[in-house]
N, C-alpha and C positions, 0 to 999 in steps of 0.2 A: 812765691806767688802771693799776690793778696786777696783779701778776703772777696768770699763770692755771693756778691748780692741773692739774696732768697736759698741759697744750698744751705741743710745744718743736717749733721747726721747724730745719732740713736742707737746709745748699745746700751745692752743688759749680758750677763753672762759671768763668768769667772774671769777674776783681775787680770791674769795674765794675757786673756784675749782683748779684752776692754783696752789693758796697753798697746798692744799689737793694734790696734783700731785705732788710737790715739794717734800712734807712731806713723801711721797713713795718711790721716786727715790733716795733723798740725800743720806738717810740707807744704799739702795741699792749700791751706787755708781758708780748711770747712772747719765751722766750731761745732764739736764733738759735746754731748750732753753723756753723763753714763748716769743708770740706775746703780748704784751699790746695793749689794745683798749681805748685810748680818746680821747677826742673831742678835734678840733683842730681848732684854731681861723684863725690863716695865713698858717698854714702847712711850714714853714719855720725855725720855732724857735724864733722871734722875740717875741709875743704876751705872750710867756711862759704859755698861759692855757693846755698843754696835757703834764706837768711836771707830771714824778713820781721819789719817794724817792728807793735812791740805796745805795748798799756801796761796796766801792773797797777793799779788803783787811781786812786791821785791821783798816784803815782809818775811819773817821767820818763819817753819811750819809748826802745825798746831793741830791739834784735835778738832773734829767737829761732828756731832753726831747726828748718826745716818738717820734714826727716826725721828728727831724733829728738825734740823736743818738741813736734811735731805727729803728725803733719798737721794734728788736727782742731783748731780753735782756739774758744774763746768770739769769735764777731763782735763784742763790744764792747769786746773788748781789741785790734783789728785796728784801727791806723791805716791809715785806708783813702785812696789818692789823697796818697801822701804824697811822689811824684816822685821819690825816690831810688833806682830799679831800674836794677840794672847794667846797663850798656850792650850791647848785642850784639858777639859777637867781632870779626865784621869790623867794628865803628866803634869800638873801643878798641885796636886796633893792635895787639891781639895776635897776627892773622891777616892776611897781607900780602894783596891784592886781585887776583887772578890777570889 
């Protein structure tokens, strides 16, 4: 189907359902906006921890970060399920295990 004059839909929530809403709308031919949610070291861009994986076009994917090139993202630039999420502290050895 193509695209539907004045329809756009609106998710926030955890990745897995934000896909699941993607995988609805794309069909349909609503353009989908998601909020991303993560954690953010400086909220500026410097520290690079609330990076997620996107892709522009036909281009390669790539990083882009959520607090200053987001939050809000087109959903079909969001590789979604794409298993590279940083590991939590205590299991990357940053944080010794009391």
């Amino acid at each position: 189907k193509g695209a539907r004059p004045g329809v756009a839909a609106f998710a926030c929530g955890p990745n897995p359902m934000m896909e699941a809403v993607s995988n609805v709308t794309r069909p349909a031919g609503i353009p989908l906006k998601v909020l991303m949610e993560k954690r953010m070291g400086c909220g500026f861009g410097g520290c690079l921890s609330c990076v997620c994986k996107v892709r522009h076009g036909d281009g390669p994917a790539e990083y882009a970060r959520v607090c200053s090139e987001g939050p809000v993202f087109d959903a079909g630039e969001i590789v979604w399920n794409n298993n590279d999420s940083k590991p939590s502290s205590a299991t990357c050895g940053c944080v010794r295990p009391s």
